[in-house]
N, C-alpha and C positions, 0 to 999 in steps of 0.2 A: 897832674894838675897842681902847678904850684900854688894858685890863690883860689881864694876858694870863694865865689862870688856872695852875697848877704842875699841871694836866692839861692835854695833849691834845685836843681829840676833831676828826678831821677827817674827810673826804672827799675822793676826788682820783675824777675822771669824765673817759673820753674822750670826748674832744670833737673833731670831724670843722679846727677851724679857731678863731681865739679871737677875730675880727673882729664874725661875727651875734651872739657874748654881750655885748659891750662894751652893746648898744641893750636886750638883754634885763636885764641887771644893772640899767641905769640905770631902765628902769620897774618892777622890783621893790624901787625904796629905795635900790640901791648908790649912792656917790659915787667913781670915782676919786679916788684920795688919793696914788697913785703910778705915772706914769705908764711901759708898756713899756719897759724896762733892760735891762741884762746883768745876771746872777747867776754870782757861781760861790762853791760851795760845796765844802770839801774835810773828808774823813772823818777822825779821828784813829784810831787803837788803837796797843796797845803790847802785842804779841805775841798778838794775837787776845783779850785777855782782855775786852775791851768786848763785840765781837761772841758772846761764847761767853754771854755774860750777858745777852744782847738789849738792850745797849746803844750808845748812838753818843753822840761826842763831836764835834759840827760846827762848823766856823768858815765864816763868810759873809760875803762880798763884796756890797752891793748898795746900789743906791738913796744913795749916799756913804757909806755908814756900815760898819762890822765890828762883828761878833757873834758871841758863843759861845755852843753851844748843848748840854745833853746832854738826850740821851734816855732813859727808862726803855723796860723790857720792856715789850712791845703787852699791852692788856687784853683779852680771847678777845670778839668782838664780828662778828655775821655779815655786816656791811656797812660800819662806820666804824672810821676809826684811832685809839687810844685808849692814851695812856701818857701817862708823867708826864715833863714836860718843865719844864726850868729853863733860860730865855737872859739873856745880859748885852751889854751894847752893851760897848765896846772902843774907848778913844781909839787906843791905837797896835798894829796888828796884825801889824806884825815883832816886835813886844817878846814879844806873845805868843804867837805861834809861835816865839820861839825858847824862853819856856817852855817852853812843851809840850815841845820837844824834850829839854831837859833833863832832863827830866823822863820820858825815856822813849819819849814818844808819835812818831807816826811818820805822815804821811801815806798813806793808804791807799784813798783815790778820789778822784779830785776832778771835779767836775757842773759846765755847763756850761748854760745856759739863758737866754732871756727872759719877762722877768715882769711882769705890770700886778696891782697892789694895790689891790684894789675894795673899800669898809666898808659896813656902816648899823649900827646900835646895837648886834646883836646877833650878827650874821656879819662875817665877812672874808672875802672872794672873791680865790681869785688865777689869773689866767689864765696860762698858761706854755707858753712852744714851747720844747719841747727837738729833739735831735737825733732822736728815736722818735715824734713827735707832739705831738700839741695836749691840754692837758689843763687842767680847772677845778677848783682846790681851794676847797672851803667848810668852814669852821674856827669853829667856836662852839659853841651850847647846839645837843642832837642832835635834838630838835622843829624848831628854826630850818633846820637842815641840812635835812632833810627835806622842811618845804612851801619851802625855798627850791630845793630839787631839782626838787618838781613843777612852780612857779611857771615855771622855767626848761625846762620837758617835757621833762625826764632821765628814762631806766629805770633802775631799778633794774642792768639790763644794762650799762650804763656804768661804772659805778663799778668801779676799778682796786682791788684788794685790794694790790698790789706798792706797796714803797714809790720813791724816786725811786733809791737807791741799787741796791735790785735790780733794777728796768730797767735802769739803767746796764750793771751786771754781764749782764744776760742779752744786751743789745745788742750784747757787747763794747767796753763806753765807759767812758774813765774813766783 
């Protein structure tokens, strides 16, 4: 996906291991386009008022690059993640963490994982081991999500409704 729309809409599925999807991806269309990395991601707020708002403020480590990313409030949806999201890539990401700090904000999680970035026209697939398991996120139009779920013989039972932060949280990680 080259543009990334000011919504949302994903899916995150547990996945027993993210080695047998690498072969299932590639005969549904996927390309690797980023190969397994370290990720780390860390949460901002400034006195809870982000989280009290169903908001998050993220910076991300990955793949060479830094990102800032905020989140909107989830849209009420019985199986996929759905809010409005704005990101910006970031030449130098000490300048802006020391923003944010000035500015109030404070670190308040920070995520730890590896990640493979899978495309085809209309999805982005990403596979990730974190410290809780193995999990596949499919990110695009929510038709595409869908036969790209079956395609890949997901249940409906798979699919994680928690986001990555509240795993973290319930793991004790972070």
């Amino acid at each position: 996906m080259k543009h990334k729309p000011a919504v949302e809409t994903e899916l995150k599925l547990r996945i027993p291991a993210t080695g047998p999807y690498r072969a299932l991806l590639e005969a549904l269309g996927f390309r690797e386009v980023i190969p397994a990395q370290a990720e780390v991601s860390v949460l901002w707020d400034r006195d809870g008022e982000l989280r009290a708002a169903g908001s998050a403020l993220r910076t991300r480590r990955f793949a060479g690059a830094f990102r800032l990313t905020w989140k909107g409030p989830k849209v009420p949806d019985p199986m996929l993640k759905i809010r409005p999201e704005h990101e910006a890539g970031i030449d130098d990401g000490e300048s802006l963490e020391a923003i944010l700090r000035a500015l109030g904000y404070v670190p308040v999680l920070r995520m730890e994982k590896r990640r493979a970035v899978w495309e085809r026209e209309e999805l982005e697939a990403c596979l990730d081991e974190t410290p809780f398991g193995c999990y596949l996120e499919l990110e695009g139009d929510p038709q595409a999500i869908r036969a790209a779920m079956e395609g890949l013989g997901l249940a409906p039972d798979r699919a994680e409704p928690r986001s990555y932060p509240e795993l973290y949280q319930a793991h004790g990680l972070g």
